[in-house]
KOLKESE-344495 format. One record per residue (C-alpha): residue in one letter; x, z negated, y. Coordinates in steps of 0.1 Angstrom, whole numbers, plus 5000, padded with zeros to 4 digits. Layout:
REM KOLKESE-344495
AXZY...
//
This chain:
REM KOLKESE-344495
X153287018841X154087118878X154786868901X152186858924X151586758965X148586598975X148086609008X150486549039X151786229050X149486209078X146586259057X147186029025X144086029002X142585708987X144085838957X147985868970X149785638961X148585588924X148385978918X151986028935X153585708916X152485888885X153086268889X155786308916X158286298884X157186718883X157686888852X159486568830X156386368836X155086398804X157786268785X157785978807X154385878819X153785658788X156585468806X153785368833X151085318811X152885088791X156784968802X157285238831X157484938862X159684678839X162984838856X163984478852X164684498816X166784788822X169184688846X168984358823X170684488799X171484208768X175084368761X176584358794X175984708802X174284888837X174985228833X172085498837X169585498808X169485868818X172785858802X171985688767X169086028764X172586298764X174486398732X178286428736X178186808746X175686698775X172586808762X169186618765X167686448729X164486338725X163186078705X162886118668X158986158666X157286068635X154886298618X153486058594X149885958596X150585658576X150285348594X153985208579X156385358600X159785458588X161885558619X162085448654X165485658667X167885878654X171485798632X174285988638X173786198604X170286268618X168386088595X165385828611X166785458613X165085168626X165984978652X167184658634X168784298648X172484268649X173984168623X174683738626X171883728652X170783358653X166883338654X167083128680X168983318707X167183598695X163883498706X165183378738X166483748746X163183868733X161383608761X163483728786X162784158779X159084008779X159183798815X160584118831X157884318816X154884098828X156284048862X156084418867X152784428848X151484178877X152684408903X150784798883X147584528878X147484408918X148284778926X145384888903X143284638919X143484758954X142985118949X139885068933X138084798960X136585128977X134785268944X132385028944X130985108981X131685468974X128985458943X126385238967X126485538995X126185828966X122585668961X121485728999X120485939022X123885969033X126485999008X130285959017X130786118980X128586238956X128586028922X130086358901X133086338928X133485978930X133386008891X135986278891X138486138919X137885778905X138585938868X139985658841X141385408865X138285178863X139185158825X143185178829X142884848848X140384698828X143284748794X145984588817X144184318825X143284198791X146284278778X148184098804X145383788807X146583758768X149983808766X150783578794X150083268782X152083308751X154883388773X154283068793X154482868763X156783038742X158382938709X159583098677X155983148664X154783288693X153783678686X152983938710X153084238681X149884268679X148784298716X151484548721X150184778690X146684718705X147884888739X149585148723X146285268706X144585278738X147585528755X144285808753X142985708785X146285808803X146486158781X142886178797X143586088834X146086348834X144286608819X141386538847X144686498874X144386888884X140686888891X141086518910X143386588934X141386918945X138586748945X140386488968X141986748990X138186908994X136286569004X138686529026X138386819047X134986849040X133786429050X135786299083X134285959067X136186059038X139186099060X139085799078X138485589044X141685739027X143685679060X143285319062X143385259023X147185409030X149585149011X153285239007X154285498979X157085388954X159685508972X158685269000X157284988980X160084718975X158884568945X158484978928X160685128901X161985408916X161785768911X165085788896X164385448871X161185628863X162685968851X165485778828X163785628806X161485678780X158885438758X161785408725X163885228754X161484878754X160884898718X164384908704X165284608733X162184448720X162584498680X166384438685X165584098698X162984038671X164283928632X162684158610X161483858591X159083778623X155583878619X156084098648X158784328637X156684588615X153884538645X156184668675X157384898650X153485058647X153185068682X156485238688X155185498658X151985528680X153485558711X155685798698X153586038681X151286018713X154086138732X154786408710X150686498706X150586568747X154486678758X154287038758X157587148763X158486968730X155287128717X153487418733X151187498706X149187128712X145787138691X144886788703X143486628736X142686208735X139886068744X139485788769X139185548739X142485648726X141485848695X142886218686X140386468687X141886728670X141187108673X140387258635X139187578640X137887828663X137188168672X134788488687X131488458677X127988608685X125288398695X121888528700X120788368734X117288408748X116988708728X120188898740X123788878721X126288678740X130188678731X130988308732X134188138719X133587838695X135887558691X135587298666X137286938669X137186648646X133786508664X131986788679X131487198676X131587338719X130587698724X132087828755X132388138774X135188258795X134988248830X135188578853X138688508874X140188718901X143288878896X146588628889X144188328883X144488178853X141488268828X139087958827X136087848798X132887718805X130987488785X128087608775X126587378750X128287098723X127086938692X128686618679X129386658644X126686358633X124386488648X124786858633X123187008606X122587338592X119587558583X117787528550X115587788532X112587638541X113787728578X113688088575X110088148585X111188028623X114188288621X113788518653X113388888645X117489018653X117689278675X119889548659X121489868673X120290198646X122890248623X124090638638X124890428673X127290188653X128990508636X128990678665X130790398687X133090388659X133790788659X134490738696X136990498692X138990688668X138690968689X139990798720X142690628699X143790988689X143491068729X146390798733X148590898710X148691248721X149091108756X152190938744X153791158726X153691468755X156391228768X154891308803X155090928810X151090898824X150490558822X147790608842X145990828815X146990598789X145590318808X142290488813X141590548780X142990168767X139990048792X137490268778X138390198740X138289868753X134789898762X133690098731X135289818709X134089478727X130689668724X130989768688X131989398682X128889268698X126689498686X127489488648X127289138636X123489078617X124788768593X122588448609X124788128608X122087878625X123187528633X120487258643X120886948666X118886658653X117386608688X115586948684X118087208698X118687488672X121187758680X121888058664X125488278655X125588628647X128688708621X129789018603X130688848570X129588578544X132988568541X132988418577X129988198575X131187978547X134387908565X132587758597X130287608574X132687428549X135287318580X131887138598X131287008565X133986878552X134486678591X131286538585X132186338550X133986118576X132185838594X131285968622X129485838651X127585998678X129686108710X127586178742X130286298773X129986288803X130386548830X133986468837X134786428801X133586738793X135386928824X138086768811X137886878774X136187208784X139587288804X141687188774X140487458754X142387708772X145787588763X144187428723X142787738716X144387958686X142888288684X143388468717X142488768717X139088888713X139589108676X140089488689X142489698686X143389778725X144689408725X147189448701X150789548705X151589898701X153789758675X151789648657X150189798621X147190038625X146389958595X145290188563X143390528562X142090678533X140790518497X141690158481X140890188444X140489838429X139889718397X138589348392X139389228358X138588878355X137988568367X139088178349X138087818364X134587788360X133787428348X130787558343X128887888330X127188048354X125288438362X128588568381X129488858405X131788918430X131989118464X134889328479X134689308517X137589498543X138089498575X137389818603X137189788635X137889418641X134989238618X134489318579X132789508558X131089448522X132089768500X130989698471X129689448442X130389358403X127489378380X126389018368X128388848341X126288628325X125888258314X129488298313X132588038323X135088338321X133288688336X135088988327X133989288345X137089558344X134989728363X137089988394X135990088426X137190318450X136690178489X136690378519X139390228546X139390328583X142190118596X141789838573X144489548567X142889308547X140989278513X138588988506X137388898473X133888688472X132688558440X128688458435X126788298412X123488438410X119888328421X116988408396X114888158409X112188338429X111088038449X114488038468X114388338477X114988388520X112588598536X115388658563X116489008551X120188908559X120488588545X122588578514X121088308489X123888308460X125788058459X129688148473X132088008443X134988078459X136588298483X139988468489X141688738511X145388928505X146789158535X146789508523X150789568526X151589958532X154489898510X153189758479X149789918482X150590308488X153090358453X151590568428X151190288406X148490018404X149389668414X147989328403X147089048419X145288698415X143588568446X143188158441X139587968454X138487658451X139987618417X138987938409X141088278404X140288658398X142288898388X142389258399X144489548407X145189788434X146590088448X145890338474X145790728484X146090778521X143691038536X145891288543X146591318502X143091278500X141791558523X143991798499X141291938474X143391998440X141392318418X140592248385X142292458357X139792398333X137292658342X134892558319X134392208339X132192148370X134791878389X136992088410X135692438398X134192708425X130292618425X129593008421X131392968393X129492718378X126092848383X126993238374X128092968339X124992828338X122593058350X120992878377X120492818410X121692478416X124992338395X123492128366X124991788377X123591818412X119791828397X120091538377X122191328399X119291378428X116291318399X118290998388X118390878424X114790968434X114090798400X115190468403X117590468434X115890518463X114890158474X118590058467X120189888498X123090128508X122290348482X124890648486X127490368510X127890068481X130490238459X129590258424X132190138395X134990378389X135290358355X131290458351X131790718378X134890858356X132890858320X129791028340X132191308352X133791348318X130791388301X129391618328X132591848325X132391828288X128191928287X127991628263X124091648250X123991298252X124291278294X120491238300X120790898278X124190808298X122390848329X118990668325X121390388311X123890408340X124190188374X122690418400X125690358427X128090508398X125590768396X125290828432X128990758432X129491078409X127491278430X129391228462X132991278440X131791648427X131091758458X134691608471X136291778443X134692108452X138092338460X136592398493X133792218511X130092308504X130192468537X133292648535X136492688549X135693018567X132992898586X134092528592X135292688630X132092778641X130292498624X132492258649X131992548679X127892568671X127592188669X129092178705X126592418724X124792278753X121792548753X119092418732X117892808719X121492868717X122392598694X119492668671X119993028668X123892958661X123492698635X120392908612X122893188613X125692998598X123492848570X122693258564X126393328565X127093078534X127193238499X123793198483X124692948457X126092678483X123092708506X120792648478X122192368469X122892248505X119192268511X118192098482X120291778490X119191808526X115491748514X116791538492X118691288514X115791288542X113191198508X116290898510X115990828547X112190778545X112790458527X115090318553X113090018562X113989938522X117390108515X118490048550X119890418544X118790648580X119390988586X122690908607X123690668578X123790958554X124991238575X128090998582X128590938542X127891298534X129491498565X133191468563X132691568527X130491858527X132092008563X136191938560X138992138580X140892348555X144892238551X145792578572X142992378602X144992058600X148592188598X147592448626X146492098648X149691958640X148091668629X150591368615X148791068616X146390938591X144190788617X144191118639X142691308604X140191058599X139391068640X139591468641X136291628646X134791368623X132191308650X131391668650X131291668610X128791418611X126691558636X126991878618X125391728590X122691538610X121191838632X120091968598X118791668587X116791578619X115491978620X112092098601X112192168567X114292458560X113392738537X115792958517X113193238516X112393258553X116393208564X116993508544X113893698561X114893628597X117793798598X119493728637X122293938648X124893648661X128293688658X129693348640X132993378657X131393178685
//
């Protein structure tokens, strides 16, 4: 903490002299301010000192090569300390009574380290006293016509010192007459561990000391009653006070210094020993709790009443606020959940949160299934806008690194397009969360969080939870309070950074871009059997994604599923494994569409290490939950391996074999596999959710192919009896697999020029052409999954499948650059092939499946004379 000025000598405020006294120490005040509240004006005792000696206590704080120690600070939450200062070895001692010290002159050392410390506690109690006879008037004018203060201000300048005074007084009004009539069962123990639990009304003044002293410096200049009020209030600052510590007294010592005189002097057989010992423990760990230059990463701020309210989670969230999304920063302490936004600051200001609403904990509960009928309807973005946003940012990402690498040193540029990803990100963010996370407040007040992931929900719902087994009580604060702990946040908080990618280092991993094949094996720990599944989720674009989902092990304590998947990863760094048990009871079923009823097991993440993940060979893990551990395996092919289409040498397969080959083989129009795939789907698929995005298993996807390249008679049977996502699955792989796209290398160029004509006419004459311009067998079958996947998109309000959603699944696969494009684009990066005309791919795709039904026969009749080398 700076050290601060508060106004000019001519001009001292009512609050001079007690503000300067405590804060004119600058930047060591921390580590000494628990000096005032407790010992900091009992200089006495320190030039007293019991063994003769007067040097500098300064002096007794430096090692022998001159540097500065601090005192040993004591971790433990346990109530029975075990340190008090440092050995030579390092190790925590006590501070313990000379050896041969007579119990007698002992206490009489003790009385005399106690007589000094009241007589300066009389002089800090008179002090107190007198700065606070004008609060009283101040709060009878607030009430009038015509205020001197306002109560908020008074409130705010006036912050703490009512109830600082009121914990010296009793503790000196009880301490005092013990001292008066002092013997050896006198003890004082307890009244000094009493004190030292009440040290969080200082860490609380200070806190509040930034936003009192401008309020100060503003009445001032702003009430010339004010003025005049603070000018004859001036008393004499420490320096000029004769019965002050000093500056210089103040600054060398610390709280340890009156607890070793005072335990030193004190047999360790007298009931106060292990009592100054606590308080010395409390005062101790307070100081460490609120020094930050001995800790910078504080998660704690104290409350007036002396207790820790800790900081135990927070982060980004998205709350739905009068019908609009809102991106709010939610911090949860050990008593209440605050959701706060940050301030707008001009440039060089340090950023600032405001308070926008806070529920203590016991008064907090969540939403039950009965509560879904009052769920508001969630305004979502279509699904084409979220791909698109995401298209944009790879693109622009792409932009960047081309930008760095011309090595024309345009920061500007670079700069440009960092603020405009920035925008398409924070946006994205917003705009993509539709899990509800709904908190109540017993008074009425519901509120309501938008997140991305279950995965995410049952973390802020277990932390609240698992708070709230304490006894709690009710907190109400007040204005100042919660200025106070609002403007703690700032310096408590852990996350940062909002989760994009244009605020992360440069350095920093990009994460993985192509296909994660995972196989989940099993799963041990149950105590109990259950109906079990589990969910893979990864992260893109700074919030998660679910991928895909394990059939249902049944009535089972140990599921095995050895079922594989293959997951799509745009940038992804992070795997998270879900595990469910299953809901058959109708009656508890949500009518909220989002709302996930199952029952989370457990849950578990692993960071998706570019090392270990991209060998040719799989690698196992076990991800631990609650007691609970799946196994699985992994491994990954990046996209530029993937983008490589590898022919198949058997010709007398359909996977990876010319599809004029296969239907000259079969004598038809459409390839065999395509026909029943699409019948399957229409079948029994369509009102799947994410039919065609939910990856089916691998291993059914892999017995469907071989028995489709094999012509097994029995693969009407294995597909009535199959999972449709591995049937859909299988689908989507033979047309990867192709040896070229369905489209064609040749004509991918103009697919990508025709796609980006302004000219309405243009446009449509180009793109019928090009479907003309395809060899017979591939348009066939291109038009017959066109009808096929808008049959698919009808059934969106079910499926939640649209037109966008499949032309982004289907594009990049069916419309791909040929290895001769890429190379010829000098294209190195994984995540500028998966950004490279991918936009384009997909709209490709969509045009066709937005235009009027297309018919072979009549393409074939209107012949145009256009030129594809547009």
């Amino acid at each position: 903490m700076n050290g601060c000025t508060i106004v000019s000598c001519s001009n001292v405020l009512l609050l001079s002299w007690f503000l300067i006294w405590i804060f004119n120490i600058g930047k060591t005040l921390i580590n000494h301010f628990l000096a005032h509240c407790m010992v900091s004006h009992s200089s006495w005792y320190l030039n007293y000192n019991t063994d003769g000696y007067e040097g500098d206590p300064a002096e007794d704080r430096k090692s022998q090569d001159g540097s500065e120690t601090m005192p040993f600070i004591d971790e433990s939450p346990t109530m029975s300390p075990h340190l008090c200062a440092r050995g030579q070895d390092g190790e925590a001692v006590s501070p313990t009574p000379p050896e041969g010290l007579l119990s007698g002159k002992g206490l009489e050392m003790k009385k005399l380290v106690l007589s000094g410390f009241l007589a300066s506690e009389e002089i800090y109690i008179n002090q107190l006293e007198a700065l606070l006879l004008p609060m009283k008037p101040l709060k009878a004018t607030a009430t009038t016509s015509k205020p001197v203060l306002t109560m908020e201000q008074i409130e705010t300048i006036f912050f703490m010192i009512q109830d600082i005074f009121v914990i010296h007084k009793e503790f000196y009004d009880a301490i005092s007459p013990n001292i008066q009539q002092w013997d050896e069962k006198v003890t004082v123990g307890h009244l000094f561990q009493k004190l030292a639990s009440q040290l969080g009304v200082y860490k609380a003044f200070v806190d509040n000391y930034k936003v009192a002293v401008e309020t100060a410096e503003k009445c001032s200049l702003a009430n010339s009653q004010f003025q005049k009020i603070s000018e004859n209030l001036k008393v004499k600052g420490p320096k000029e006070s004769k019965d002050c510590t000093t500056t210089a007294t103040m600054e060398g010592m610390l709280p340890v210094l009156f607890f070793q005189d005072l335990l030193k002097h004190t047999p360790k057989d007298h009931p106060d020993f292990p009592l100054l010992q606590d308080a010395l423990r409390i005062s101790q760990n307070f100081l460490s709790s609120i020094n930050e230059e001995i800790d910078p990463r504080r998660t704690a701020v104290t409350t007036p009443k002396g207790e820790v309210r800790q900081l135990v989670k927070d982060g980004f969230l998205v709350e739905m606020s009068e019908g609009t999304r809102k991106l709010r920063h939610a911090f949860l302490f050990t008593d209440l959940l605050l959701c706060a936004k940050m301030k707008k600051t001009a440039v060089g200001r340090h950023q600032q949160y405001e308070c926008k609403w806070y529920i203590p904990l016991a008064d907090l509960s969540f939403q039950t299934l009965d509560d879904s009928d009052s769920l508001p309807h969630i305004q979502t973005l279509p699904e084409h806008e979220i791909e698109e946003m995401k298209i944009k940012i790879s693109s622009i990402k792409s932009e960047i690194q081309k930008e760095k690498k011309a090595q024309k040193s345009q920061s500007r540029n670079v700069d440009r397009l960092r603020k405009k990803m920035n925008e398409q990100e924070s946006c994205l963010l917003l705009n993509s969360p539709t899990i509800p996370f709904r908190i109540h407040n017993k008074h009425g007040k519901s509120y309501l969080f938008l997140l991305s992931s279950d995965y995410e929900r049952s973390e802020w719902r277990e932390s609240i939870q698992k708070l709230q087994k304490k006894d709690l009580q009710a907190c109400v604060l007040s204005s100042v309070e919660l200025q106070v702990l609002t403007g703690s946040c700032f310096k408590l908080r852990t996350v940062h950074n909002i989760p994009v990618t244009s605020n992360k280092d440069d350095e920093e991993s990009p994460g993985l871009y192509g296909f994660l094949h995972v196989i989940v094996h099993k799963a041990t720990g149950f105590k109990e059997s259950a109906n079990l599944y589990c969910t893979l989720e990864v992260d893109s674009f700074g919030y998660f994604v679910s991928k895909a989902i394990t059939r249902v092990f049944r009535d089972t304590t140990e599921p095995q599923w050895n079922e594989e998947f293959e997951i799509e990863l745009e940038g992804s760094q992070c795997l998270r494994i879900l595990c469910y048990e299953k809901c058959y009871d109708k009656s508890k079923l949500n009518k909220d569409d989002n709302e996930i009823v199952d029952k989370i097991m457990g849950k578990g993440q692993v960071q998706l290490d570019p090392q270990t993940v991209q060998s040719k060979n799989w690698h196992m893990d076990v991800i631990e939950m609650n007691g609970i551990k799946v196994e699985f395996s992994m491994k990954f092919t990046s996209r530029d391996l993937s983008l490589k289409r590898t022919p198949s040498k058997k010709q007398s397969g359909v996977f990876g074999v010319k599809i004029s080959v296969v239907t000259k083989r079969e004598r038809s129009k459409v390839p065999y596999i395509v026909r029943q795939c699409i019948e399957e789907v229409e079948k029994r698929g369509i009102d799947e959710v994410g039919i065609y995005r939910i990856s089916g298993v691998a291993t059914d996807i892999q017995a469907l192919k071989a028995a489709f390249d094999a012509n097994t008679k029995d693969i009407l049977m294995m597909l009535s009896d199959m999972d449709i996502n591995a049937i859909a699955g299988t689908l989507k792989l033979y047309f990867r697999e192709l040896p070229e796209p369905l489209l064609t290398d040749r004509l991918y160029p103009a697919f990508m020029e025709g796609i980006a004509l302004s000219d309405p006419a243009a446009k449509e004459n180009c793109m019928m052409h090009l479907l003309r311009s395809l060899p017979d067998p591939n348009l066939i079958t291109f038009l017959i999954l066109l009808e096929h996947l808008k049959r698919v998109a009808e059934k969106e309000p079910v499926n939640k499948m649209s037109l966008h959603n499949l032309a982004t699944v289907f594009g990049p696969t069916l419309l791909r650059p040929s290895e001769s494009e890429i190379s010829k684009a000098h294209i190195t990066l994984a995540s500028d092939i998966w950004s490279h005309d991918v936009m384009a791919q997909v709209q490709v795709l969509l045009y066709y499946l937005q235009h009027p039904p297309i018919s072979f026969a009549e393409l074939k009749k209107n012949t145009l004379y256009f030129s594809t080398d547009v």
